[in-house]
N, CA, C and O of each residue as an XYZ file, in Angstrom:
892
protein
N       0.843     -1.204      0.000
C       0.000      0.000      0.000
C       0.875      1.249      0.000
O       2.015      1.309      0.460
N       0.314      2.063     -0.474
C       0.863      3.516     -0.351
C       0.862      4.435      0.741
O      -0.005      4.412      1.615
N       1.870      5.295      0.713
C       1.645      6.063      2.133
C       2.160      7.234      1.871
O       3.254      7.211      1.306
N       1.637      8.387      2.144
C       2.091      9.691      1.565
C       1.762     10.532      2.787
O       0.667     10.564      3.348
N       2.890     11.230      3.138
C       3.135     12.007      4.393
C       3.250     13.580      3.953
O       3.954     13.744      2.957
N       2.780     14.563      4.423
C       2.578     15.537      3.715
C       2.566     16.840      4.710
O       2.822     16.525      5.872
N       2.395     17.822      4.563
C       2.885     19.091      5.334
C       2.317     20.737      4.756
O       1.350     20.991      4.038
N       3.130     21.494      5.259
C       2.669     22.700      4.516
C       2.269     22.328      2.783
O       1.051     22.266      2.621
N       2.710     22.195      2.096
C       3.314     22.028      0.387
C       1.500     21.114      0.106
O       0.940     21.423     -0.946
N       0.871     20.256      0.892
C      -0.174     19.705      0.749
C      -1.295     20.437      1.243
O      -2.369     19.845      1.350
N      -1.184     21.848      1.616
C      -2.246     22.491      2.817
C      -3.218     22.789      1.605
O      -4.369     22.692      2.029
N      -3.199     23.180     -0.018
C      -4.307     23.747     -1.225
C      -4.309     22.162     -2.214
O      -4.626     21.997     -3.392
N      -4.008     21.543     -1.577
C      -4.106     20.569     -2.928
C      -5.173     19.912     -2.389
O      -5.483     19.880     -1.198
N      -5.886     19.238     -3.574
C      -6.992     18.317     -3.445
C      -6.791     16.728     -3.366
O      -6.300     15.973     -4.204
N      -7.401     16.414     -1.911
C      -7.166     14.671     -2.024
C      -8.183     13.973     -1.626
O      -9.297     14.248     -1.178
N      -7.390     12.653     -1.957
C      -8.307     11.613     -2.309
C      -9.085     11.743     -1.577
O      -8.818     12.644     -0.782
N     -10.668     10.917     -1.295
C     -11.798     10.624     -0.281
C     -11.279      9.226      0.547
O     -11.173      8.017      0.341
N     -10.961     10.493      1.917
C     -10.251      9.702      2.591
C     -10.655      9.327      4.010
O     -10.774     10.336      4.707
N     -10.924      8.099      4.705
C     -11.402      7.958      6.033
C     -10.195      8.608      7.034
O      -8.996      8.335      6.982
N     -10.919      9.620      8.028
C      -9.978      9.803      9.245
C      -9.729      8.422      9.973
O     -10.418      7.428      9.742
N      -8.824      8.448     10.750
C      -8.320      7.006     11.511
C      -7.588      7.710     12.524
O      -6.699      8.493     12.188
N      -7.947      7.459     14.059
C      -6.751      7.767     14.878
C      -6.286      6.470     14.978
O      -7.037      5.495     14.952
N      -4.992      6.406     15.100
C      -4.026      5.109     14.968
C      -3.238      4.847     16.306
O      -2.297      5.607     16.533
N      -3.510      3.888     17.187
C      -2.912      3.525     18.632
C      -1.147      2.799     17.747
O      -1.054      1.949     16.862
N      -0.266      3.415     18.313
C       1.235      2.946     18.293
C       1.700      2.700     19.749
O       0.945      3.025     20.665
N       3.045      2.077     20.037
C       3.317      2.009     20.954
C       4.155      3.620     21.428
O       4.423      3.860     22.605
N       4.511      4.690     20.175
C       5.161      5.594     20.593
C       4.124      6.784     20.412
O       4.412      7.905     19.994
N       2.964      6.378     20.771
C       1.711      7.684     21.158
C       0.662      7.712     19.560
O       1.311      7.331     18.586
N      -0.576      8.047     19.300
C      -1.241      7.934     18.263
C      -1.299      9.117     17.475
O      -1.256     10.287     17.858
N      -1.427      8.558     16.068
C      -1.257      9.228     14.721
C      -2.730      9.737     14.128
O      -3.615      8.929     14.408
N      -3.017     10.456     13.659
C      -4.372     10.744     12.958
C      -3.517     10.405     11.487
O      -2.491     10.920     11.042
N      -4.503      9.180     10.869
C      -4.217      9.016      9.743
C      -5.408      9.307      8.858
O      -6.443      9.672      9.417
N      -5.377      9.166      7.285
C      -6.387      8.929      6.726
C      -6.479      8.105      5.704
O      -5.777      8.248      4.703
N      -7.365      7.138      5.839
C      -7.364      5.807      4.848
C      -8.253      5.375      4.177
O      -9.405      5.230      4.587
N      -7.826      5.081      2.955
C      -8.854      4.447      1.324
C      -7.744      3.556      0.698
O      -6.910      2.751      1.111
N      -8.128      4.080     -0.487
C      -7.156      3.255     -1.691
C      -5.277      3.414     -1.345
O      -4.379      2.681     -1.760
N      -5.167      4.776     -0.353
C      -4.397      5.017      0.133
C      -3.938      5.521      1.725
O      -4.939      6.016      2.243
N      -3.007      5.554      2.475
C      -2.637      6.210      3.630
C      -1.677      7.422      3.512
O      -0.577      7.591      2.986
N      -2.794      8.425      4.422
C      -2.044      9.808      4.207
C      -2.074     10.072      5.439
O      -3.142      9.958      6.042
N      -0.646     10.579      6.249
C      -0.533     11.267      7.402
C       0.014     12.818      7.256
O       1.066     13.113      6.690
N      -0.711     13.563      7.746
C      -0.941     14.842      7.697
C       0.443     15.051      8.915
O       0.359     14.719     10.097
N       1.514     15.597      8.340
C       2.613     15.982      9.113
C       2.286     16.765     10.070
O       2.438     16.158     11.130
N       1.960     17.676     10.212
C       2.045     18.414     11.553
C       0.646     18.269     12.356
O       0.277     19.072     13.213
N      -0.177     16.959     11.892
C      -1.383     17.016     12.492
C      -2.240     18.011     12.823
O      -2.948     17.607     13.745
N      -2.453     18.873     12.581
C      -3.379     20.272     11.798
C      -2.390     21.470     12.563
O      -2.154     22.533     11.988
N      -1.856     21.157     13.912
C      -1.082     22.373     14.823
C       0.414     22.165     15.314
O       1.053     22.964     15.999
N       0.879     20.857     14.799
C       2.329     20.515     15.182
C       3.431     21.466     14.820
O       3.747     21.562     13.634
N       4.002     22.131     15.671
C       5.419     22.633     14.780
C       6.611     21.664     14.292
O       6.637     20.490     14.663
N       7.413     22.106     13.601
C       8.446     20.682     13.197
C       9.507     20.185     14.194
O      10.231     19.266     13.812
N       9.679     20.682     15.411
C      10.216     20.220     16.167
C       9.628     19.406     16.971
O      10.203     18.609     17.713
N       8.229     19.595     16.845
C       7.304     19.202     18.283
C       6.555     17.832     16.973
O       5.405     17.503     17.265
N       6.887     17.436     16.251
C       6.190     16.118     15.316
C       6.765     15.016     15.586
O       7.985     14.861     15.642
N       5.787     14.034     15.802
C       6.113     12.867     16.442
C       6.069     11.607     15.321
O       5.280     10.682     15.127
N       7.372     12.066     14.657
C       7.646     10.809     13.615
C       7.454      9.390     13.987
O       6.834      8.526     13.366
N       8.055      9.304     15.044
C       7.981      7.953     15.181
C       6.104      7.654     15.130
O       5.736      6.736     14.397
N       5.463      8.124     15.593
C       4.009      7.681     15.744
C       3.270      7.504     14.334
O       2.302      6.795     14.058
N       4.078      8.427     13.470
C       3.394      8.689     12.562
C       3.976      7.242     11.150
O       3.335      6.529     10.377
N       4.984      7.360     11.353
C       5.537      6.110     10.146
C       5.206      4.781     11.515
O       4.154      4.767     10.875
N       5.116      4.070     12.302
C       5.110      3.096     12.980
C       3.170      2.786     12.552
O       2.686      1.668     12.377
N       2.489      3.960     12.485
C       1.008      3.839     12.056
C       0.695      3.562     10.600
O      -0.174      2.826     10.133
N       1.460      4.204     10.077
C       1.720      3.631      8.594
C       1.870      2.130      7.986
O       1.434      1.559      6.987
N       2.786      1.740      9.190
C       3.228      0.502      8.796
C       2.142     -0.828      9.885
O       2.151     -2.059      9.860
N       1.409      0.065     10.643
C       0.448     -0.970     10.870
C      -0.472     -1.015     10.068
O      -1.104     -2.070     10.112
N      -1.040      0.226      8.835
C      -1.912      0.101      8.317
C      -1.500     -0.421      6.756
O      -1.975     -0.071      5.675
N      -0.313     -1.500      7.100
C       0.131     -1.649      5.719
C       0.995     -1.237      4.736
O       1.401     -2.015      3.872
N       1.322     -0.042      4.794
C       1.728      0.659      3.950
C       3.476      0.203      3.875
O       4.203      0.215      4.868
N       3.901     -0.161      2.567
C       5.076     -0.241      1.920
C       6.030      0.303      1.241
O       7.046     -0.253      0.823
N       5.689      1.484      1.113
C       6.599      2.444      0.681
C       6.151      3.843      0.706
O       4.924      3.740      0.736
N       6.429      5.011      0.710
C       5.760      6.157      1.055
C       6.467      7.528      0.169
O       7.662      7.762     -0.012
N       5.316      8.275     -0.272
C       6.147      9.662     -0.897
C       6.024     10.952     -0.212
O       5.060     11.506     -0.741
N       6.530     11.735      0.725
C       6.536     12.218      1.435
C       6.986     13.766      0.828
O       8.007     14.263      0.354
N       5.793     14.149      1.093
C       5.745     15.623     -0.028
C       6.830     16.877      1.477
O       6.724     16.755      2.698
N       7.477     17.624      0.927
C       8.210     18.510      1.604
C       8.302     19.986      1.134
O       8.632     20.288     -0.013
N       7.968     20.941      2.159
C       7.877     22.552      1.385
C       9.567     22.595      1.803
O      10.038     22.179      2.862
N      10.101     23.031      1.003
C      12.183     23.577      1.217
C      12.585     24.868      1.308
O      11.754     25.775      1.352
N      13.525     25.031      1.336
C      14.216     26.011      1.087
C      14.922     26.381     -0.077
O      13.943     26.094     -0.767
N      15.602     26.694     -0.768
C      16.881     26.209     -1.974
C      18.127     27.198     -1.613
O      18.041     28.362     -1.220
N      19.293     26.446     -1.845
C      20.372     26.809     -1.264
C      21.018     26.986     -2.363
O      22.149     27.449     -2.219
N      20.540     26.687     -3.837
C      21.163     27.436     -4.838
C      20.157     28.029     -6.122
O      19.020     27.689     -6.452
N      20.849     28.797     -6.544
C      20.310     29.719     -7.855
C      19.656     28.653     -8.497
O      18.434     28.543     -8.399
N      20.478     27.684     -9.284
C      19.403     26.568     -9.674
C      17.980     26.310     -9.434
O      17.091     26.362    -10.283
N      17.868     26.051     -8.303
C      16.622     25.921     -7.694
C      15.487     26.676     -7.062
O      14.910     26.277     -6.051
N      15.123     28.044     -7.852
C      14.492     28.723     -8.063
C      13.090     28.369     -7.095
O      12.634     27.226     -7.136
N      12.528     29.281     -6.341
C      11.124     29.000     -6.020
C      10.363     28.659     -7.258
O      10.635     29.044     -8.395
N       9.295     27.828     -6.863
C       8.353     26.898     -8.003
C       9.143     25.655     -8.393
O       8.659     24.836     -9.175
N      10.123     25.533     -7.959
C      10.560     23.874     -8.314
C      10.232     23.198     -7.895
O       9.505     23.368     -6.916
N      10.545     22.007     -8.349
C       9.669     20.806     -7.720
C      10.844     19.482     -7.958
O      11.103     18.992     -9.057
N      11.576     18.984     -6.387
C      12.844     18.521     -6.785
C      12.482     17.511     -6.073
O      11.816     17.649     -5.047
N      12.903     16.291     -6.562
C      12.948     14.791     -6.056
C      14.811     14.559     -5.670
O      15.700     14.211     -6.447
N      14.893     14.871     -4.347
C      16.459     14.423     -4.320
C      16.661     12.730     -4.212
O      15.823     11.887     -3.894
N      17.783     12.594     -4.514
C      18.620     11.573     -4.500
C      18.850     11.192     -3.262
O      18.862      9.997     -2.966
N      19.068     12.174     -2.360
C      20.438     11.888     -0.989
C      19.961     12.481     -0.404
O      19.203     13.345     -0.844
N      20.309     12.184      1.574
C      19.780     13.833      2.048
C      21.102     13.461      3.720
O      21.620     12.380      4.003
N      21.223     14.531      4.311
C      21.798     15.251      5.062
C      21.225     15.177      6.813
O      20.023     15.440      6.833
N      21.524     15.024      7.573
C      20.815     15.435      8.716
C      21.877     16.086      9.953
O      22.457     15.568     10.907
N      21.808     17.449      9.422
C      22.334     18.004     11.224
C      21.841     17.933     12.537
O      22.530     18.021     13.554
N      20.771     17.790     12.490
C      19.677     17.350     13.804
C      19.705     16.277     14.261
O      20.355     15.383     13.719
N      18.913     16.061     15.524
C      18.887     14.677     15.957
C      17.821     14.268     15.147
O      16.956     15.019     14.695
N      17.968     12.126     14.840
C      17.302     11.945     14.151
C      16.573     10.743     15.354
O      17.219     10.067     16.154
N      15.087     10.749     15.176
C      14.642      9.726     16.044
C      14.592      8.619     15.653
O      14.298      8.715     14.462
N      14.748      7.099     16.039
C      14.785      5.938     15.988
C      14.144      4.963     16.770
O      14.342      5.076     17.979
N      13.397      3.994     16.388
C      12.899      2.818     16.603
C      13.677      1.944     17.825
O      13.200      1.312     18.767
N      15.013      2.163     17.430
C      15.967      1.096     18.195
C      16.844      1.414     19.468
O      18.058      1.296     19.636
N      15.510      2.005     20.596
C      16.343      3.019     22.062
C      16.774      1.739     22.790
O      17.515      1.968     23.746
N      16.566      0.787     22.629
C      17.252     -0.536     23.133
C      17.963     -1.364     22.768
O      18.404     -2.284     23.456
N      18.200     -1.126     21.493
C      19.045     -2.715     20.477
C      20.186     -1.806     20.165
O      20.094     -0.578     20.195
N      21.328     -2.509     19.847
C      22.062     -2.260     19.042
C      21.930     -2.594     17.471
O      22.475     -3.585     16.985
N      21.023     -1.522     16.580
C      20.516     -2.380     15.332
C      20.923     -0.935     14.413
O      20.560      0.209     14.687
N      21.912     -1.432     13.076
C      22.256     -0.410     12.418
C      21.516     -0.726     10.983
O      21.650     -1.813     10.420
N      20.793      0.251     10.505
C      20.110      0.411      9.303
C      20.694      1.178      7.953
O      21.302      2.222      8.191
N      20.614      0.902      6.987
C      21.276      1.561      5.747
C      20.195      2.778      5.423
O      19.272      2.519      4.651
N      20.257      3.561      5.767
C      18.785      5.167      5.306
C      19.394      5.415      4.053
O      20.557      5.208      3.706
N      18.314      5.949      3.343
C      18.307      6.564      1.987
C      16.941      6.328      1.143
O      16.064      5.556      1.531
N      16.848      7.193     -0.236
C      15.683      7.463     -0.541
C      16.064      5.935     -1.527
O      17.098      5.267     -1.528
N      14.831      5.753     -2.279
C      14.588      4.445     -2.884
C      14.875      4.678     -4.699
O      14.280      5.493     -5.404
N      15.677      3.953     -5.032
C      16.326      4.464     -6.324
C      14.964      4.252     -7.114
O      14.527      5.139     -7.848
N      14.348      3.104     -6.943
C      13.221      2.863     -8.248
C      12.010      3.792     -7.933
O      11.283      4.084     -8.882
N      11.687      4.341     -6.560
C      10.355      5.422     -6.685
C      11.135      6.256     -7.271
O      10.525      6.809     -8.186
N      12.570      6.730     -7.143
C      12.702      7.731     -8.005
C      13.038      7.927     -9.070
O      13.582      8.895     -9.603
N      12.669      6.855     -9.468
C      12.479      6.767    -11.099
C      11.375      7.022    -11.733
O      11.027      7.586    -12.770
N      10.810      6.353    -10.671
C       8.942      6.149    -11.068
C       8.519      7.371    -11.341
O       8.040      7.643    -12.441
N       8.672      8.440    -10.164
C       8.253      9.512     -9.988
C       9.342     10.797    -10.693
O       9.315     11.989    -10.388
N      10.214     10.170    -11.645
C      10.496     11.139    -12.408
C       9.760     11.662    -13.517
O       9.890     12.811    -13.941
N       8.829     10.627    -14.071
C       8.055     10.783    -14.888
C       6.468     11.166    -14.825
O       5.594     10.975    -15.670
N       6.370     11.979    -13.094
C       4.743     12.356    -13.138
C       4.042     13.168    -13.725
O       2.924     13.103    -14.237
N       5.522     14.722    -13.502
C       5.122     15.614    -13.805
C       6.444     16.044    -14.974
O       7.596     15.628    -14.858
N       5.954     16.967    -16.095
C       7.053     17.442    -16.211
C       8.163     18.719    -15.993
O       9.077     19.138    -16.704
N       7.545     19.202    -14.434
C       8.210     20.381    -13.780
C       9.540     19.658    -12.911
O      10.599     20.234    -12.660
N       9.206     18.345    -12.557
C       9.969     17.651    -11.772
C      11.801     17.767    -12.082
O      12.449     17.511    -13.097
N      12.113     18.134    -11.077
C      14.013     17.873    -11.045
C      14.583     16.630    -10.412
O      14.494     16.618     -9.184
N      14.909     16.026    -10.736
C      15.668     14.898    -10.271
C      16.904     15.231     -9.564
O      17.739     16.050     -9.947
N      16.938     14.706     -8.770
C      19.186     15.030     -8.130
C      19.008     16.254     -7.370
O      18.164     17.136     -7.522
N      20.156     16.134     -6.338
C      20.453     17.036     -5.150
C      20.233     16.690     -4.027
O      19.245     16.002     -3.770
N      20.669     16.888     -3.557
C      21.138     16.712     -1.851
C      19.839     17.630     -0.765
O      19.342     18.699     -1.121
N      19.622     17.188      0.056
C      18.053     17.253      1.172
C      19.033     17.612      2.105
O      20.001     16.852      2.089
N      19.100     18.708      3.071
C      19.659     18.739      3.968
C      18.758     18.889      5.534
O      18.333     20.041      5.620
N      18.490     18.301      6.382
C      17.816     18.575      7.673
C      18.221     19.299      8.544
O      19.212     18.905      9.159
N      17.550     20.745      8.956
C      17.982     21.232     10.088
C      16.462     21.198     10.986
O      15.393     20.669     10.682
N      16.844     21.967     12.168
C      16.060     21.105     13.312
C      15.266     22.975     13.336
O      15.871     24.047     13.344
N      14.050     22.761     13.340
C      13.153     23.940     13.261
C      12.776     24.562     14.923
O      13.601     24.908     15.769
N      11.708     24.564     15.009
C      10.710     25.483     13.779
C      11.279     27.038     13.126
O      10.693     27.669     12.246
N      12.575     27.452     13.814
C      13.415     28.764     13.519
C      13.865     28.261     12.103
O      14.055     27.114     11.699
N      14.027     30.001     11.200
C      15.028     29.346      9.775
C      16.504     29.297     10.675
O      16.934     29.491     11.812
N      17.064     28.779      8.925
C      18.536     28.851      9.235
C      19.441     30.449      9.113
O      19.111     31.377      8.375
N      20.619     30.428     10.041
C      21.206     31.822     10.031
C      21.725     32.332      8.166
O      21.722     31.532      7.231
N      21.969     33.252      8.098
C      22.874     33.142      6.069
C      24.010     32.660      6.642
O      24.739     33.096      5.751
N      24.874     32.054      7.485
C      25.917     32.281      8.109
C      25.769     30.242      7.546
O      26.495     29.549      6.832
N      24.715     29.993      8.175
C      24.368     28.188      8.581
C      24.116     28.021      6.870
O      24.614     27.136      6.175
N      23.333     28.966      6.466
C      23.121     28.649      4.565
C      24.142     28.472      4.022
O      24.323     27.427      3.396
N      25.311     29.649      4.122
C      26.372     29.391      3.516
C      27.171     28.672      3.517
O      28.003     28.471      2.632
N      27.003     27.973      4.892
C      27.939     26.549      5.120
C      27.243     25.184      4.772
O      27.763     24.148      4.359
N      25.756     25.497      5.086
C      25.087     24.208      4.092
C      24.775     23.510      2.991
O      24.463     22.370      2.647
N      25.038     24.987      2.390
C      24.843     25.311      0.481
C      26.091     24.501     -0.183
O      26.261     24.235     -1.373
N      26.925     24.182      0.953
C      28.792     23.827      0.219
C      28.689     21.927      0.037
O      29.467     21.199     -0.580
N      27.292     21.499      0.917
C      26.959     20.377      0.939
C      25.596     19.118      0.148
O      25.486     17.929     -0.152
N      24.754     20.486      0.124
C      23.228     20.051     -0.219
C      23.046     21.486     -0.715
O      23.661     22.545     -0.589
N      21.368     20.851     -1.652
C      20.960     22.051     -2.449
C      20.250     22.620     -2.322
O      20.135     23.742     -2.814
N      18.944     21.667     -1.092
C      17.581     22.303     -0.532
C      17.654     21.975      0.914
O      18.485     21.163      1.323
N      16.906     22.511      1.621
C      16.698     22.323      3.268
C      15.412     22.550      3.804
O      14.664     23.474      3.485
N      15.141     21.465      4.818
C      13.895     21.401      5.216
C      13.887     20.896      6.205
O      15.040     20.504      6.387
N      12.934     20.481      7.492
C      13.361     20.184      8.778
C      12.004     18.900      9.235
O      11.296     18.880     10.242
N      12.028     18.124      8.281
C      11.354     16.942      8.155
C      11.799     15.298      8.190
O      11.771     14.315      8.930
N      12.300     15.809      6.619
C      12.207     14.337      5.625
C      13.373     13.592      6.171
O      13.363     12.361      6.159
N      14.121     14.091      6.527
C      15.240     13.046      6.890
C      15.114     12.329      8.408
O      15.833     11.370      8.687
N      14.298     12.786      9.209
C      13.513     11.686     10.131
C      12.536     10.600      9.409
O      12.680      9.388      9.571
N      11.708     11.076      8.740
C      10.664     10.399      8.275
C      11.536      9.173      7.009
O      10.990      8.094      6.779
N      12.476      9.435      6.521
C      12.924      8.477      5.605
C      14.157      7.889      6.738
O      14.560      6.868      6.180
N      14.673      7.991      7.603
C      15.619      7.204      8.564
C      14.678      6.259      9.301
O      15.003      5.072      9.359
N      13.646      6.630      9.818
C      12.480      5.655      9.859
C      11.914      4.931      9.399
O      11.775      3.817      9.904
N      11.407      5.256      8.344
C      10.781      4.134      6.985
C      12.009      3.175      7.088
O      11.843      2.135      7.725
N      13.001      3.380      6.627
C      14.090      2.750      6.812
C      14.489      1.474      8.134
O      14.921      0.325      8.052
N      14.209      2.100      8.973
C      14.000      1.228     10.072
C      12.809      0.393     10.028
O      12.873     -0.424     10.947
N      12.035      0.297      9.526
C      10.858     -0.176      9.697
C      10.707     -0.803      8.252
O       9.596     -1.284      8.031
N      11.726     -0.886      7.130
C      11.246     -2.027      6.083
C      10.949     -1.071      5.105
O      11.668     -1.528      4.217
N      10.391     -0.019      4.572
C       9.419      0.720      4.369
C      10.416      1.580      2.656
O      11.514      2.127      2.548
N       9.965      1.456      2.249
C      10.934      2.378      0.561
C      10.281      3.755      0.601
O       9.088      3.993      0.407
N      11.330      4.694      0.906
C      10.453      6.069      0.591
C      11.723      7.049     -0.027
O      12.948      7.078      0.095
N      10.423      8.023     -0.941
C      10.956      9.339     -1.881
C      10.633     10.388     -1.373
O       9.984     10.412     -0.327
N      10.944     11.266     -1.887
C      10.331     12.944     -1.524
C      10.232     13.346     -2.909
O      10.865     13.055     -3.924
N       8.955     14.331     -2.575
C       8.547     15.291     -3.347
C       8.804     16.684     -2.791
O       8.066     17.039     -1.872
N       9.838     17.606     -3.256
C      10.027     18.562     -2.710
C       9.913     19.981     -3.593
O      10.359     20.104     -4.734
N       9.248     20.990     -2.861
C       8.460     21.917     -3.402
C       9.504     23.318     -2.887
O       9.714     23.641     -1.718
N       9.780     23.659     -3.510
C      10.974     24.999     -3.012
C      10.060     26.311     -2.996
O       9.695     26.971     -3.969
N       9.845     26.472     -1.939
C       8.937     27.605     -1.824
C       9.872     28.919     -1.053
O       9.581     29.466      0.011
N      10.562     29.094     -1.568
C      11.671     30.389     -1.149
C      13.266     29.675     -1.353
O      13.718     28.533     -1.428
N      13.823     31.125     -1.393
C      15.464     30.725     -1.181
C      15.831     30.994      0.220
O      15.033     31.716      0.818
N      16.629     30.672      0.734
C      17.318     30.300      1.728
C      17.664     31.862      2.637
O      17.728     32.874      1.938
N      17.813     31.968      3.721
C      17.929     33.315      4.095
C      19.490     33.789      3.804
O      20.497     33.427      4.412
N      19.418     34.426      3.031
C      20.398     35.663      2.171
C      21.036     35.525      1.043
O      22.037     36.062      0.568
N      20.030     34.419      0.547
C      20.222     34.141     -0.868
C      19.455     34.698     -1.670
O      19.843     35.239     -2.705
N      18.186     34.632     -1.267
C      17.206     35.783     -2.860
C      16.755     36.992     -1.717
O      16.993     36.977     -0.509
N      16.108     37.923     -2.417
C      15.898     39.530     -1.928
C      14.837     39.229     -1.074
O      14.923     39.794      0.017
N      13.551     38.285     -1.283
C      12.690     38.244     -0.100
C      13.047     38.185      1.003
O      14.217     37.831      1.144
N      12.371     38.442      2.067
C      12.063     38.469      3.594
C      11.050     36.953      3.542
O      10.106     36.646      2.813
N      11.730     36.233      4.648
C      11.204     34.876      4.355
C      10.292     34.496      5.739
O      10.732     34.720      6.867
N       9.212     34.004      5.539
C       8.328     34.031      6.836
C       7.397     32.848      6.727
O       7.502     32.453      5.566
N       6.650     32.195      7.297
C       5.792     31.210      7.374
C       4.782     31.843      6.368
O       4.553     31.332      5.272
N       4.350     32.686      6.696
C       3.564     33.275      5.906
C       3.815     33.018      3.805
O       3.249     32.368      2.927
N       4.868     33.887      3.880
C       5.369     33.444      2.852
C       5.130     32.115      2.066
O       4.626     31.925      0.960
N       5.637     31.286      2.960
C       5.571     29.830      2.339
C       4.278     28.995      2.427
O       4.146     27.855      1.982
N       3.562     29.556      2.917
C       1.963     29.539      2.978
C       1.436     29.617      1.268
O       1.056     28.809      0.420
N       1.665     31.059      1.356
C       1.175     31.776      0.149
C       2.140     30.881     -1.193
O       1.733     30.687     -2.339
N       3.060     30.585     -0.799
C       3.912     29.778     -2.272
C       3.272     28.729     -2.469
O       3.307     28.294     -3.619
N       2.540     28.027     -1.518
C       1.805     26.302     -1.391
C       0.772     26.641     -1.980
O       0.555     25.826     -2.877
N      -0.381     27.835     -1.925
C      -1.376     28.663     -2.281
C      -0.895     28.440     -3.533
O      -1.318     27.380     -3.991
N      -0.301     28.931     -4.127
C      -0.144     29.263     -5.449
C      -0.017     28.268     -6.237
O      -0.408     28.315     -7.403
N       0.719     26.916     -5.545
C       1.504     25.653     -6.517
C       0.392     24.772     -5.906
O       0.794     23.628     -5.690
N      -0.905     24.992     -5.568
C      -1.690     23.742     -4.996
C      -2.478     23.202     -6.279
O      -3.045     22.111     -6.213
N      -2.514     24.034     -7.545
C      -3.493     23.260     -8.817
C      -2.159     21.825     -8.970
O      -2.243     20.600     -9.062
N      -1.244     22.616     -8.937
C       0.392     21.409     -9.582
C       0.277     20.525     -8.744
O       0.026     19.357     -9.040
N       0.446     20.957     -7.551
C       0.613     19.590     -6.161
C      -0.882     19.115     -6.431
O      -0.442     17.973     -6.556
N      -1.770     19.008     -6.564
C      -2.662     18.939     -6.426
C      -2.524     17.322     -8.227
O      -2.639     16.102     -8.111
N      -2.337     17.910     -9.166
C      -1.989     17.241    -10.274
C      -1.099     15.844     -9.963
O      -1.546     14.705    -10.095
N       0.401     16.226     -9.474
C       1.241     15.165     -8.988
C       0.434     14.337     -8.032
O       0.103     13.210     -8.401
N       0.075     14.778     -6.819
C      -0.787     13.703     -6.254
C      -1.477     13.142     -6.818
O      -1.332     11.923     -6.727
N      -2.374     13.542     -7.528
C      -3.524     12.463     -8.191
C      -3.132     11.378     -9.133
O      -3.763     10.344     -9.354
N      -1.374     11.967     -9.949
C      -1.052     10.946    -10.549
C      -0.058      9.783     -9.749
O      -0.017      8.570     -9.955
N       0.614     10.489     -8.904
C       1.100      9.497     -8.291
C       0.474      8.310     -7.314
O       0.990      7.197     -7.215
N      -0.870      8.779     -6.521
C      -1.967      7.966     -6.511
C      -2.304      6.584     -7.647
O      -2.004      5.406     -7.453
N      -2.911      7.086     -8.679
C      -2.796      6.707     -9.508
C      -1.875      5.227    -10.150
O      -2.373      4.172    -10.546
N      -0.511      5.578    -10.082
C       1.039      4.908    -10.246
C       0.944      4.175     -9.441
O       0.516      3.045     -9.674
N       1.224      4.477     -8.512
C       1.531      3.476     -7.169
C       0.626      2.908     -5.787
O       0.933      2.103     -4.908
N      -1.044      3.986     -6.105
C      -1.475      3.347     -5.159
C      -2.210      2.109     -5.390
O      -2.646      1.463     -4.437
């Protein structure tokens, strides 16, 4: 089954007809929603990104089945390339933050990374899509300093303060997952805007007919 985890970047798009589900885990319960597919609403309508309880949320996933997951992400972009309105499927990703794990008792080491064949699959949904680049995780809900950009930019190409829990998890748990990542600003002191929640509100506003398109086909593909 499918499982698509989603966030700001999903707040205007249209989805499937979907049953609410609160989901009992052993690391606290998930509001999911389930049909032909499973969608967990990342910040659960009021979560900030520090205060999201990954583990509850992929461990519910995987009781309700679900085998691989595309996990939509609003970014940052840390280079000219990657212009607000992109829409980038990375390869690789980064984590400066702590990352949470399944295994507070075992000694159990897992290989993380995104899944070469969804991102293949999903190179071909849309044709705005970028393939390649580096995901970097920093730990929110604050942006990053231009000071932290400029030293992150030398590593990775977008930044966001999600996906690299949510795919170190899947990971732990069996689970194949991609990102869909939506660059809704540049990075602080890289383009002339003043960058604010707000902001990236209004960029999701704008790209929700597109997100809105990719979901339905990737539905579609893989659910």
């Amino acid at each position: 089954m499918l499982g698509i985890i989603g966030g700001t970047s999903l707040l205007f798009a249209d989805l499937p007809p979907l049953e609410e589900k609160v989901i009992a885990t052993p690391y606290g319960k998930a509001t999911v929603h389930c049909g032909e597919i499973c969608m967990v609403p990342r910040h659960q309508n009021t979560l900030p990104p520090h205060k999201i309880n990954h583990r509850a949320h992929l461990a519910a996933l995987k009781i309700m089945g679900v085998n691989r997951i595309v996990a939509f992400g609003s970014v940052g972009s840390l280079k000219l390339e990657y212009p607000p309105g992109t829409i980038v499927i990375p390869k690789d990703f980064i984590s400066w933050g702590g990352i949470p794990t399944f295994h507070d008792t075992t000694i159990t080491h897992v290989m993380p990374g995104f899944d070469h064949d969804l991102i293949v699959g999903l190179s071909t949904i849309h044709p705005d899509i970028k393939i390649g680049g580096t995901y970097i995780q920093t730990i929110g809900p604050r942006f990053e300093t231009e000071a932290e950009v400029r030293a992150i930019a030398k590593i990775a190409d977008i930044v966001g303060m999600t996906v690299a829990s949510e795919a170190t998890l899947a990971a732990e748990l069996g689970m194949k997952i991609a990102a869909v990542c939506t660059v809704d600003n540049y990075g602080n002191g890289i383009g002339d805007e003043a960058i604010s929640y707000e902001t990236i509100v209004a960029a999701a506003k704008e790209g929700g007919r597109r997100t809105s398109i990719i979901l339905e086909r990737i539905v579609k593909e893989f659910g």
